[in-house]
N, C-alpha and C positions, 0 to 999 in steps of 0.2 A: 889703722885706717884701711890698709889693706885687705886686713881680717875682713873690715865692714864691707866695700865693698865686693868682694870674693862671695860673701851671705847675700848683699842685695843681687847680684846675678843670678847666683844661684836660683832664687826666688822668685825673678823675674821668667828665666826661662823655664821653671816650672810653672808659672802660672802662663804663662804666652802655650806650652804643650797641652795644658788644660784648656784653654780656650779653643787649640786647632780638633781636638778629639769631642767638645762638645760642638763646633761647629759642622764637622763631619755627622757627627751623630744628627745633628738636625737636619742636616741636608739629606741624608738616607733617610729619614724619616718625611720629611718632605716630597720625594718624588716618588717614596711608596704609599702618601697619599695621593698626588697626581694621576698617579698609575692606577690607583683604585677608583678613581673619580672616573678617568679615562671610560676604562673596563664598565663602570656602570653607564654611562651616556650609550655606549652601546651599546646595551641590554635593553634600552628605552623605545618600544613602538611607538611606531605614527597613530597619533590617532582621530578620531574627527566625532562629531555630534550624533547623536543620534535620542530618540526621543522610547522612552519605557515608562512602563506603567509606575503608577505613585501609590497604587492601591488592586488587592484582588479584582476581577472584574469577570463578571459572569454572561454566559448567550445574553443577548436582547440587551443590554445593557448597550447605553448612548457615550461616547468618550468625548469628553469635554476637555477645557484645559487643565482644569483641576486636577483632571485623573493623569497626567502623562510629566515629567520634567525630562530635560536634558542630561545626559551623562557622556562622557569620553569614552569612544569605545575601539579597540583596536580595528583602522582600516581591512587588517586584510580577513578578521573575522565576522566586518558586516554584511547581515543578509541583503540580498537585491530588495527584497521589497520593503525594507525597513525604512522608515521616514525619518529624513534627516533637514526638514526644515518645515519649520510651523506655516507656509505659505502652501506648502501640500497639504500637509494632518486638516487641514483647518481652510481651504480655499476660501471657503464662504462664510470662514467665520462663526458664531453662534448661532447663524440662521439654519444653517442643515450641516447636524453633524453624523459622523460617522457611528455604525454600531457594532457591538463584537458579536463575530457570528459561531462565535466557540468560546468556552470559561479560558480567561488569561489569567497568569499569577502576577503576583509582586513584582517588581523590577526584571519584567520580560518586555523583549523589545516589541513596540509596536509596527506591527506589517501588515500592505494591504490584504496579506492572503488571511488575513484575522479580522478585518473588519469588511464593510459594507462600502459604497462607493458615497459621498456626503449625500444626506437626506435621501437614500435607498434605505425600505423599510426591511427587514430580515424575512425571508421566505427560501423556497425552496429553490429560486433562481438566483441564488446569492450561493447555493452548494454546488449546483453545477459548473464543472470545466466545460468549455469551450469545446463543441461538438456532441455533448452526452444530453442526455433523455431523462426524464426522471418515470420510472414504472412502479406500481404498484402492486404487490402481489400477494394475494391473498394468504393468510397462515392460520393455524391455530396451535395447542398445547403441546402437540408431537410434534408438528412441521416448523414451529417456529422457536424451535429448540430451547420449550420450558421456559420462555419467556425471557432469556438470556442475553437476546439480542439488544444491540444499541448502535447510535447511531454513527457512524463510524467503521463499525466492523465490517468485516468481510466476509461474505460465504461463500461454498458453492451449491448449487443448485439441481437438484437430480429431479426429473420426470419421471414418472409413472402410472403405465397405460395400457391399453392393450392394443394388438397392432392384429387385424384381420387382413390381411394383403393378399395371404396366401401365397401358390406359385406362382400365381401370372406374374408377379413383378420379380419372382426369386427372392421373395423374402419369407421365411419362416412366421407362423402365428404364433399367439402367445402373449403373454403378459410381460412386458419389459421394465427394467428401470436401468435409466441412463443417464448419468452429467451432463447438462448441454450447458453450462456457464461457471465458470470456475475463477473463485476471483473476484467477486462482484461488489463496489462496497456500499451498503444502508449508509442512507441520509436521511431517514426519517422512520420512526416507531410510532402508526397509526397517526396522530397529530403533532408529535414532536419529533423536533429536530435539535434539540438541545443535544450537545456532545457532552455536557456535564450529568445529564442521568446515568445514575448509579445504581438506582432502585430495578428489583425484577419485576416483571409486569408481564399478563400475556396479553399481545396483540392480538389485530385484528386483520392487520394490513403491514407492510412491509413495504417502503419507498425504498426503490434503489437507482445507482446513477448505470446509466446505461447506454450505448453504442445503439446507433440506427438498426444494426443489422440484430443485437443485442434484443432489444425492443421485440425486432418482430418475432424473433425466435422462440422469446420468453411468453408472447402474446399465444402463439400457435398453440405451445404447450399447454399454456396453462387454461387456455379452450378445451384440450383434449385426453388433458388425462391431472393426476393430481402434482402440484408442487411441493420438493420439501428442501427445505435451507442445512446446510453443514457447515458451524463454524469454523474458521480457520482461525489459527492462534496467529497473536499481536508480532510478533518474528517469523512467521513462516512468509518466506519467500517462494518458494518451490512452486513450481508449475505443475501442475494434475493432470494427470494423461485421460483420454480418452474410458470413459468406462462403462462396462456395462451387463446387467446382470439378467439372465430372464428365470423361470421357474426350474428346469433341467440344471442349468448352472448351478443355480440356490441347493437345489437338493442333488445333484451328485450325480446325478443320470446323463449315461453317455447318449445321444444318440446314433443307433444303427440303420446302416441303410442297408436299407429292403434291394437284392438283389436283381435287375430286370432279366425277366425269364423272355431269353427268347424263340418265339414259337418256329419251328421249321416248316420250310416250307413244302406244304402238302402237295404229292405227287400222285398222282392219276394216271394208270396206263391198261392196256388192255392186252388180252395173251390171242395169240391165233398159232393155230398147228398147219405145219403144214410138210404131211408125212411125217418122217419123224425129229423133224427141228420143229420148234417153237420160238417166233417169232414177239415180240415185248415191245409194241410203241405205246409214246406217253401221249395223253389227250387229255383237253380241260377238265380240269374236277367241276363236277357240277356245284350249285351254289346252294 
């Protein structure tokens, strides 16, 4: 009897040891789920509404409802002009809607600075910022750099001309070429302002956006001698210093300055004796 129970103890407190080790084990396992759940809740952004495209969508194209759904998008990477409620995208409804005034992709956000204001038709007052001009400037096959231009890009603009001033004003004559606009960006290739032309073409005319003082300086120029465009690459930030080249330069020719010879001035005198000195006064030189 003894024997027995001495065995069921035994047996007992081995299985009560098995029970405390697998409930430890559970509980470790347990608040190292906790802890991983923890850990990911805060990895989780805030996020909020925001409205993208449902489908490609090219210049001139009208955005309806069809074209846009909702997506969650993290608050602190939306853009300011992104539209985050169908009461904006859509004020008036399917009576005047808005139009893309540049090609959008697939699930890109829609922003006013990509569309048109509702029932505003796509023109060249829909590319300009606030304060800017739109000029036109004549080009052809050399000056409108092979036809490479589009609309978007940026150039700078060098004048060439001849300058008769002479010295009265202290300026040297000759034929000049100089940058007076550096920077400038095209919004328009002869009749198009599609930012999705890909195709090369040569122009006729050059739209670009431009400053008042911009304007008149480009206007002066290209009245007075010929215009040519230099593109600038899609990353170049750099500012272009003042430049400028005339014929001397081009070809390697110092200019020397001619020495002023100056003439002394002429004396006139007359000799008189008198015994044996000689007397030497000066008198007007005749003319």
């Amino acid at each position: 009897m003894r024997l027995v129970f001495g065995l069921v103890l035994v047996i007992g407190v081995a299985l009560a040891g098995f029970a405390v080790f697998m409930a430890k084990d559970r509980i470790q396992a347990y608040r190292t789920e906790i802890a991983a759940r923890d850990a990911a809740l805060s990895q989780i952004v805030p996020t909020a509404p925001v409205y993208v495209l449902t489908q490609e969508v090219d210049y001139g194209d009208k955005i309806t409802k069809e074209h846009v759904r909702i997506v969650n998008w993290p608050q602190s990477a939306i853009p300011e002009s992104a539209f985050t409620e169908e009461a904006t995208l859509f004020p008036a409804g399917d009576g005047e809607l808005r139009v893309a005034i540049r090609k959008m992709e697939k699930d890109e956000i829609v922003m006013a600075s990509k569309v048109t204001a509702p029932g505003e038709d796509v023109g060249l007052t829909s590319l300009l910022d606030p304060g800017m001009r739109a000029f036109t400037i004549k080009v052809d096959v050399t000056s409108g750099v092979s036809g490479f231009l589009r609309p978007g890009d940026r150039v700078d603009v060098y004048w060439t001309g001849a300058v008769r001033a002479g010295d009265a004003l202290g300026i040297a004559s000759g034929d000049f070429t100089k940058m007076i606009e550096s920077g400038v960006q095209i919004i328009a290739i002869d009749q198009t302002t599609s930012f999705s032309t890909s195709d090369a073409a040569i122009a006729r005319t050059v739209t670009v956006s431009a400053s008042p003082r911009q304007v008149a300086t480009l206007a002066q120029a290209q009245s007075t001698g010929a215009l040519s465009l230099s593109l600038l690459g899609a990353r170049d930030d750099s500012v272009a210093q003042s430049i400028e080249v005339d014929q001397n330069r081009l070809l390697g020719i110092e200019q020397r300055e001619v020495a002023e010879v100056v003439k002394e001035k002429e004396i006139c005198t007359i000799r008189q004796r008198k015994g044996a000195e000689v007397i030497v006064t000066e008198i007007p030189c005749a003319k």
